[in-house]
mmJSON file of the N, C-alpha and C atoms, coordinates in Angstrom:
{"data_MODEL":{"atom_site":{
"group_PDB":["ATOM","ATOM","ATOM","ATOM","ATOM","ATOM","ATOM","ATOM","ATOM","ATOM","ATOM","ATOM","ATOM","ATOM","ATOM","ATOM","ATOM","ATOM","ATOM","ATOM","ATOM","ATOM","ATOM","ATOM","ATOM","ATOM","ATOM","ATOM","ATOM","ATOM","ATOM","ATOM","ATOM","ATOM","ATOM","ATOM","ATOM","ATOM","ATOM","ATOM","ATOM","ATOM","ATOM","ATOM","ATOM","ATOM","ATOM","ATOM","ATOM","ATOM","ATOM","ATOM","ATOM","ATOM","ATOM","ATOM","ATOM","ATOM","ATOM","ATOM","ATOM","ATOM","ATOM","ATOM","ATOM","ATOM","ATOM","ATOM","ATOM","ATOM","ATOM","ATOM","ATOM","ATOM","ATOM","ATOM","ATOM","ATOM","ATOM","ATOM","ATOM","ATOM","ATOM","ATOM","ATOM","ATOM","ATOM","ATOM","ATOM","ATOM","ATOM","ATOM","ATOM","ATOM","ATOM","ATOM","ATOM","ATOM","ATOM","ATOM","ATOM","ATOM","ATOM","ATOM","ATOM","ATOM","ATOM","ATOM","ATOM","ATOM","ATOM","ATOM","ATOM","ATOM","ATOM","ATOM","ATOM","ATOM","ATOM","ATOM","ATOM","ATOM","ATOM","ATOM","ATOM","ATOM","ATOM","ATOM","ATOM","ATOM","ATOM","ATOM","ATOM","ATOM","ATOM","ATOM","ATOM","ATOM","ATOM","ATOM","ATOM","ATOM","ATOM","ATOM","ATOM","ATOM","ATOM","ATOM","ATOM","ATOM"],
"id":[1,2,3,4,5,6,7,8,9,10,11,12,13,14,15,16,17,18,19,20,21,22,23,24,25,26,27,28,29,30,31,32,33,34,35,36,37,38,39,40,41,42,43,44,45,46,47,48,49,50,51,52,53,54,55,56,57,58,59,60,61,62,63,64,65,66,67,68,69,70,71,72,73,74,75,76,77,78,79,80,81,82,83,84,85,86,87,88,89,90,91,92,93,94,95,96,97,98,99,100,101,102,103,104,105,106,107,108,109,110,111,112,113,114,115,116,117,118,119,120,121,122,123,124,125,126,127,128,129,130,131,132,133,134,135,136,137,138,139,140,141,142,143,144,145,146,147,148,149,150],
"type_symbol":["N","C","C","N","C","C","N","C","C","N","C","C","N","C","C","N","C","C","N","C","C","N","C","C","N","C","C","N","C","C","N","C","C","N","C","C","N","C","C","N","C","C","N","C","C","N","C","C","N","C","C","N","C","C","N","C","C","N","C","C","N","C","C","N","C","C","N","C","C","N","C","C","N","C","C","N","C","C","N","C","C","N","C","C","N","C","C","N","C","C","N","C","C","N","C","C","N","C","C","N","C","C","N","C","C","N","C","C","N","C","C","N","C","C","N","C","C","N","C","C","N","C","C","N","C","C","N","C","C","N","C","C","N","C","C","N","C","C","N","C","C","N","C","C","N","C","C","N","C","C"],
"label_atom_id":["N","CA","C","N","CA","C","N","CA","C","N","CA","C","N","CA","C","N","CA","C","N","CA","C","N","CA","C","N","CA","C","N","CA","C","N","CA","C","N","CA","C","N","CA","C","N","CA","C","N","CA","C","N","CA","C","N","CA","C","N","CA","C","N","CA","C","N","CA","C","N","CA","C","N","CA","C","N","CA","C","N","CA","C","N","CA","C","N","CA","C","N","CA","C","N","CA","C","N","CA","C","N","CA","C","N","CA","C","N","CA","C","N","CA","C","N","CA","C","N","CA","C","N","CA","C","N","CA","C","N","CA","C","N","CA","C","N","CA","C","N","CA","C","N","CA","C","N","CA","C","N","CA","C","N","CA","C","N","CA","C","N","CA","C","N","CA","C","N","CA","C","N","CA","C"],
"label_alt_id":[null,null,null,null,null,null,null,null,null,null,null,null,null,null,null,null,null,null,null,null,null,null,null,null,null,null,null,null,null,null,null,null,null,null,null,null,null,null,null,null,null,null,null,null,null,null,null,null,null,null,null,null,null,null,null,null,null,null,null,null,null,null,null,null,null,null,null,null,null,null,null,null,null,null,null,null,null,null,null,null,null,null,null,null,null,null,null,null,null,null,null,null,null,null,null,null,null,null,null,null,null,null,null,null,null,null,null,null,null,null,null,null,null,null,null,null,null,null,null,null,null,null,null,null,null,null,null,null,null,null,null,null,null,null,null,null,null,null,null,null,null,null,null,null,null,null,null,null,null,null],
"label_comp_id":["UNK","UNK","UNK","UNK","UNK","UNK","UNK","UNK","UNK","UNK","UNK","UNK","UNK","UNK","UNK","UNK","UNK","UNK","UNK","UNK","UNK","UNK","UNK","UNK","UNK","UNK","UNK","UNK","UNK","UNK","UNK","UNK","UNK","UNK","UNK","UNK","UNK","UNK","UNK","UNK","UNK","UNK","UNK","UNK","UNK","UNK","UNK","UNK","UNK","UNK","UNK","UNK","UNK","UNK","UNK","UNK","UNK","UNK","UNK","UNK","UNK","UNK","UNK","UNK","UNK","UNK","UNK","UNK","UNK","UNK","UNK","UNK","UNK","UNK","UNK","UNK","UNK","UNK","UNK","UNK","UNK","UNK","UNK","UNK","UNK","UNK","UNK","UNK","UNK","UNK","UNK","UNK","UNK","UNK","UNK","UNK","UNK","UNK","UNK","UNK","UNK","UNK","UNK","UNK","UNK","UNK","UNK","UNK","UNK","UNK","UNK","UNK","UNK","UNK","UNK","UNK","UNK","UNK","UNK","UNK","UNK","UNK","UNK","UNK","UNK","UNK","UNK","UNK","UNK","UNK","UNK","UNK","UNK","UNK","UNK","UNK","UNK","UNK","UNK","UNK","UNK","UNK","UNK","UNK","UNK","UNK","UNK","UNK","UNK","UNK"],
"label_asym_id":["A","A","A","A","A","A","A","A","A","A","A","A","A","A","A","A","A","A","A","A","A","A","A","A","A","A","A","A","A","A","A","A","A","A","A","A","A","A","A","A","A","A","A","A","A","A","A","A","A","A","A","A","A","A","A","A","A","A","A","A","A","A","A","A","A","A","A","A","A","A","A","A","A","A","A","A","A","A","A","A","A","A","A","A","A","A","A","A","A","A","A","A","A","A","A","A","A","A","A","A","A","A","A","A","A","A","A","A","A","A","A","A","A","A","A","A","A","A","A","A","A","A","A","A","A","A","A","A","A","A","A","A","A","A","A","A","A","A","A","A","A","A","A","A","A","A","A","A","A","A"],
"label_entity_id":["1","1","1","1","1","1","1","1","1","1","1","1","1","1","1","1","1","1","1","1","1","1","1","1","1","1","1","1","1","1","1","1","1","1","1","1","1","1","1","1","1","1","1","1","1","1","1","1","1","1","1","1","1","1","1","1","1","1","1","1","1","1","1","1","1","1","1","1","1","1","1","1","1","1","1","1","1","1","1","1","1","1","1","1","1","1","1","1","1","1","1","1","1","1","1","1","1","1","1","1","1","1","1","1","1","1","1","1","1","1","1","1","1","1","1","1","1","1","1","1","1","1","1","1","1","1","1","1","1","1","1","1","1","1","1","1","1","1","1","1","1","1","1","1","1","1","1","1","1","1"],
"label_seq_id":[1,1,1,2,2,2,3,3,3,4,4,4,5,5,5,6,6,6,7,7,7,8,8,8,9,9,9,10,10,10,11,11,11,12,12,12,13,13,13,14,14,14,15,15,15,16,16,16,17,17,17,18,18,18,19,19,19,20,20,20,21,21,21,22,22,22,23,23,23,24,24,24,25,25,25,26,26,26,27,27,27,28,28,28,29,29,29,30,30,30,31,31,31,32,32,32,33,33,33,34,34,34,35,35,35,36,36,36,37,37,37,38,38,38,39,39,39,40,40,40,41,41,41,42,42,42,43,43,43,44,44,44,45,45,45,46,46,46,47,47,47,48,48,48,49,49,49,50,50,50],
"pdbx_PDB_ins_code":[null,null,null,null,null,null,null,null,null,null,null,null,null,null,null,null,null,null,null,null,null,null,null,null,null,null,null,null,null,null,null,null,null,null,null,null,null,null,null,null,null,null,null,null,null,null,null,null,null,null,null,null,null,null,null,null,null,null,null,null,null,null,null,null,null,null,null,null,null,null,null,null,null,null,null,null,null,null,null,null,null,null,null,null,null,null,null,null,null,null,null,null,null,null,null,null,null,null,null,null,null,null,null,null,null,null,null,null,null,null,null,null,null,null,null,null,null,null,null,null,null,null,null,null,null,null,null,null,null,null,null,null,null,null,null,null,null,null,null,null,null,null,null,null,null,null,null,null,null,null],
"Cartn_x":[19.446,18.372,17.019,17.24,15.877,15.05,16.246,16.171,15.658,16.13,15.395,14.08,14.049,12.514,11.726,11.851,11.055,10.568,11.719,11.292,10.604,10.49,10.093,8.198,8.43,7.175,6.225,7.212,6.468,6.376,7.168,7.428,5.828,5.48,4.191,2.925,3.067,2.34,1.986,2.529,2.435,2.002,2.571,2.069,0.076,0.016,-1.549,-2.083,-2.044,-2.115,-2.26,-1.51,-1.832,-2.67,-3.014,-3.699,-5.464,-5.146,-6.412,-6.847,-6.183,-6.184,-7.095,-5.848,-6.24,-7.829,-7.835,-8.887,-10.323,-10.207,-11.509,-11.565,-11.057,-11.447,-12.116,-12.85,-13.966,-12.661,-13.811,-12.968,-12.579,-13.281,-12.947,-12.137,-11.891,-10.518,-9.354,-9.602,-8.295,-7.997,-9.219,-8.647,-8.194,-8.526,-8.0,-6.554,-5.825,-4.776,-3.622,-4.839,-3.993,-3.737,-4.005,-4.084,-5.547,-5.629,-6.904,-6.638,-7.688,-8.387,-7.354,-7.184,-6.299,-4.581,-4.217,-3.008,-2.813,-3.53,-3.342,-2.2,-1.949,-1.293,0.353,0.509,1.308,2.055,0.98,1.21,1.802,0.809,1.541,2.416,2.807,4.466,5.451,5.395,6.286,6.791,6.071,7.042,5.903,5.312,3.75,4.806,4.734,5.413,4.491,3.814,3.408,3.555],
"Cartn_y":[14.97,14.464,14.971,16.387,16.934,16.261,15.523,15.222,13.615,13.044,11.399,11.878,12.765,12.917,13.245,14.269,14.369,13.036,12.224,11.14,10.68,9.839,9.266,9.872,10.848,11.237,11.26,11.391,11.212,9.744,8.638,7.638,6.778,7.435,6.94,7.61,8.786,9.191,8.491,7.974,7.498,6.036,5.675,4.411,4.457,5.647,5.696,5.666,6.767,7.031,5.315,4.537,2.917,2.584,2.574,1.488,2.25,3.762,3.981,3.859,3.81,3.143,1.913,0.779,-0.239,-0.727,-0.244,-0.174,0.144,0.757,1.295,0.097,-0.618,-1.617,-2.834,-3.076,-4.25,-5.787,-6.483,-8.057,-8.527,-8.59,-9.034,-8.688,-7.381,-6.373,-6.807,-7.094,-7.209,-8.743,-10.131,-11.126,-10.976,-10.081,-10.471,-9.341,-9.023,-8.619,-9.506,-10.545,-11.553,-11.596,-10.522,-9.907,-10.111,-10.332,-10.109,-9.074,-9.169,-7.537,-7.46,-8.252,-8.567,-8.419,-8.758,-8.582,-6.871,-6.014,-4.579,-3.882,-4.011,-3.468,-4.072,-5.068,-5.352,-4.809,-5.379,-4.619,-3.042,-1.883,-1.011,-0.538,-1.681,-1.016,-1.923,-2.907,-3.685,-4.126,-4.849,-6.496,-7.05,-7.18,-8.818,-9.673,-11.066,-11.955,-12.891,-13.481,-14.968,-15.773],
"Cartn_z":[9.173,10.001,9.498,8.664,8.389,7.553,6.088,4.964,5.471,6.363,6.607,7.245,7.839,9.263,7.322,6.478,5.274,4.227,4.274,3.333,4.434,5.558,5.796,6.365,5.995,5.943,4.526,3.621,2.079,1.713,2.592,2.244,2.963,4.433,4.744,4.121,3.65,2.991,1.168,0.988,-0.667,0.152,1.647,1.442,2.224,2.745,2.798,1.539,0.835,-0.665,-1.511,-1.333,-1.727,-1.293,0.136,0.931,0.54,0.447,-0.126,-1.142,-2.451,-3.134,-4.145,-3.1,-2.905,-2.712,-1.46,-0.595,-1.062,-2.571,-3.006,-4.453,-4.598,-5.127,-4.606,-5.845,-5.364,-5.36,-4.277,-4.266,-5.53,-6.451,-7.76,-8.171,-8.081,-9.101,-8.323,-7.057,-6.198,-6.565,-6.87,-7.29,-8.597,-9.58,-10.687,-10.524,-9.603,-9.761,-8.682,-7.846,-7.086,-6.092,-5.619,-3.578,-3.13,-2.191,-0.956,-0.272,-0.116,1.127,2.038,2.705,4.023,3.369,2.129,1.983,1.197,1.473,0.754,2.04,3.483,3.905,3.287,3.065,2.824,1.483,0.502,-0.777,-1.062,0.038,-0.26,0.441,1.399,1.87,1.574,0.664,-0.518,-0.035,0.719,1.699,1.792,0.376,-0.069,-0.81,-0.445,-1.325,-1.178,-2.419,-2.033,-2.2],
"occupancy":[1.0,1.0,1.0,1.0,1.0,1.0,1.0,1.0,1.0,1.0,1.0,1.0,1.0,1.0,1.0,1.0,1.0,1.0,1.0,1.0,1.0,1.0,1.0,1.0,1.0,1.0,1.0,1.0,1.0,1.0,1.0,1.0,1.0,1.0,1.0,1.0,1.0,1.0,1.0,1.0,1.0,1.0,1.0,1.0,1.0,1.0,1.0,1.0,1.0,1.0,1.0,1.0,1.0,1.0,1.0,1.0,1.0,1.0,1.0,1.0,1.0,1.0,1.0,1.0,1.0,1.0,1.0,1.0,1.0,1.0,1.0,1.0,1.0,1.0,1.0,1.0,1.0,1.0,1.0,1.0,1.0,1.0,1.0,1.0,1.0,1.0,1.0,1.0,1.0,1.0,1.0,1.0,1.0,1.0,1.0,1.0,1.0,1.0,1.0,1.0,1.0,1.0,1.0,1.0,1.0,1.0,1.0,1.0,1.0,1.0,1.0,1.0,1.0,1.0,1.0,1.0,1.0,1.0,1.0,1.0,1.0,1.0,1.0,1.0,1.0,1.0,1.0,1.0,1.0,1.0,1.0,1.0,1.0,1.0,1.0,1.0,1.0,1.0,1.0,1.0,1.0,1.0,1.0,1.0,1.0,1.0,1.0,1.0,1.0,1.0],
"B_iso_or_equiv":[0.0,0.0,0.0,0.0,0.0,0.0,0.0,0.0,0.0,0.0,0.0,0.0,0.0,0.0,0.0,0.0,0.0,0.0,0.0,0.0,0.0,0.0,0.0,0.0,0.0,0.0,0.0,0.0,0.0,0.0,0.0,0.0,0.0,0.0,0.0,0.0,0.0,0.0,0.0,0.0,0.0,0.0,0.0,0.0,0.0,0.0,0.0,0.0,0.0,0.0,0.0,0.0,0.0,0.0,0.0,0.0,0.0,0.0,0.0,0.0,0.0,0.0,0.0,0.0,0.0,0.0,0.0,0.0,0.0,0.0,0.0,0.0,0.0,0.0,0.0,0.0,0.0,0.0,0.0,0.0,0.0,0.0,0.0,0.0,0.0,0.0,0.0,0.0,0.0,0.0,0.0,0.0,0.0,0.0,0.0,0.0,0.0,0.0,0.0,0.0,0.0,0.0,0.0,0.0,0.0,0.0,0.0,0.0,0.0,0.0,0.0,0.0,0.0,0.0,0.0,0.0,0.0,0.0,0.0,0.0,0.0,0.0,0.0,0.0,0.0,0.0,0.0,0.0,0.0,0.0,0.0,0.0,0.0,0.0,0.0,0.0,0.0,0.0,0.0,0.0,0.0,0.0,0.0,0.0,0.0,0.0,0.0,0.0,0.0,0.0],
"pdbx_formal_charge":[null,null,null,null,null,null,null,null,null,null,null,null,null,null,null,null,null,null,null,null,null,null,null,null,null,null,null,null,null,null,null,null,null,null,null,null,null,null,null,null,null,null,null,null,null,null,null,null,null,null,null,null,null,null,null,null,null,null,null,null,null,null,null,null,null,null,null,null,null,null,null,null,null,null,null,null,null,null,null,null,null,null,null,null,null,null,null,null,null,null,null,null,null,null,null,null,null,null,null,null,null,null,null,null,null,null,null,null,null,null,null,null,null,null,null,null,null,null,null,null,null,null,null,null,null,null,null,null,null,null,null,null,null,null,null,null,null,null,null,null,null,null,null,null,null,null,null,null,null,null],
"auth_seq_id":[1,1,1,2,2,2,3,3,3,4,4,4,5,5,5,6,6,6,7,7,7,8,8,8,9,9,9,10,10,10,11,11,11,12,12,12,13,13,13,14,14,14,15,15,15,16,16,16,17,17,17,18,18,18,19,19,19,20,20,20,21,21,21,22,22,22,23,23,23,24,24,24,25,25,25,26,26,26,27,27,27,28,28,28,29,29,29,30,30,30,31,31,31,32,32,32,33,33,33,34,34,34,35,35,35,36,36,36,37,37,37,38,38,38,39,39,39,40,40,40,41,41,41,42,42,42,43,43,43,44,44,44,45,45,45,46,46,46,47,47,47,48,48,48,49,49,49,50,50,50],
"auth_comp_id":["UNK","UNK","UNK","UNK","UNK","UNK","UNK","UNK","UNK","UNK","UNK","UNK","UNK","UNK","UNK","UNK","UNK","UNK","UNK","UNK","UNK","UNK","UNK","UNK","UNK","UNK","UNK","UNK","UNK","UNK","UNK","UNK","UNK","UNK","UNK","UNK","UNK","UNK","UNK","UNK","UNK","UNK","UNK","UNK","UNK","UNK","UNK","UNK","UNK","UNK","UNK","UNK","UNK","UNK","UNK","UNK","UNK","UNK","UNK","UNK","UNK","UNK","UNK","UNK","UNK","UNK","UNK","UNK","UNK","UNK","UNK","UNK","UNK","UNK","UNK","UNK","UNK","UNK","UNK","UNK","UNK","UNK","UNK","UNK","UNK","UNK","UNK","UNK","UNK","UNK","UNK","UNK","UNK","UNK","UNK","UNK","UNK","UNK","UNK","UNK","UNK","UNK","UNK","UNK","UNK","UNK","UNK","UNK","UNK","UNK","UNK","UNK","UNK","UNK","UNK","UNK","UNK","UNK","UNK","UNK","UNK","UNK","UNK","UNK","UNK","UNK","UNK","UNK","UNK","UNK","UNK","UNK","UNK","UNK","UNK","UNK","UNK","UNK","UNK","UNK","UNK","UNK","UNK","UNK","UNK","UNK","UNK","UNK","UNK","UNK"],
"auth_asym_id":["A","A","A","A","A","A","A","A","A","A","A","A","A","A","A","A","A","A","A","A","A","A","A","A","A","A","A","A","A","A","A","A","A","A","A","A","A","A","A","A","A","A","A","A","A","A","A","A","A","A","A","A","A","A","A","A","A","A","A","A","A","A","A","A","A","A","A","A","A","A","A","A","A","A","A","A","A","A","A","A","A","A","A","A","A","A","A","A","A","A","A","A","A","A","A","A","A","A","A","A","A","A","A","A","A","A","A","A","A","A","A","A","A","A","A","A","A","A","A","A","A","A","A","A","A","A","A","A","A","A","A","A","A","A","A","A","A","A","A","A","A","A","A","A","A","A","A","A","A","A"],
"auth_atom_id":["N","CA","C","N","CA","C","N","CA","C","N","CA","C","N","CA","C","N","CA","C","N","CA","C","N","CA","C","N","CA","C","N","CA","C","N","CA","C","N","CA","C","N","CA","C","N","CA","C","N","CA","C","N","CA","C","N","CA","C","N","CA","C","N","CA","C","N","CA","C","N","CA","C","N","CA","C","N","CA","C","N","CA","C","N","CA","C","N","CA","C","N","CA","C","N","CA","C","N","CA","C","N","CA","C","N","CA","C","N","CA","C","N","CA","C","N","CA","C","N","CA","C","N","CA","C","N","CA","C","N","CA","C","N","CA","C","N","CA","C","N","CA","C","N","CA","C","N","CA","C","N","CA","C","N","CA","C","N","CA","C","N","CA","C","N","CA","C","N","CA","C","N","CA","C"],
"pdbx_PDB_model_num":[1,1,1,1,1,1,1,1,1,1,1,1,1,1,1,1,1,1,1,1,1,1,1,1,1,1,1,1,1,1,1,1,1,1,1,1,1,1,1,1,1,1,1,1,1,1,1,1,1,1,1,1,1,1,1,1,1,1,1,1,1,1,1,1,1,1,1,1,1,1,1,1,1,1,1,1,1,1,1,1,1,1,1,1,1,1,1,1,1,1,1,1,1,1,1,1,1,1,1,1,1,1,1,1,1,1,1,1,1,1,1,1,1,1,1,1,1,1,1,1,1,1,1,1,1,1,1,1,1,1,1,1,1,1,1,1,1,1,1,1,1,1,1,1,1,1,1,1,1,1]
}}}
């Protein structure tokens, strides 16, 4: 129980770590990699499909 309560704490943590990221890129960088602003939550918790 210790070992799931730990990942799932490193697991939201890497996914802030994305979204900030993300998040510090300009619109452009984010079109030329194919996501929008609005689709970065998705992206970094890896359930973006388009």
């Amino acid at each position: 129980m210790l070992l799931s309560l730990i990942r799932m704490i490193q697991a939201f943590r890497g996914y802030r770590r994305n979204v900030s990221e993300l998040s510090q890129l300009s619109d452009r960088e984010l079109a030329d990699i194919g996501i929008d602003r609005s689709d970065i939550p998705s992206v970094a918790a890896g359930t973006y499909s388009r």
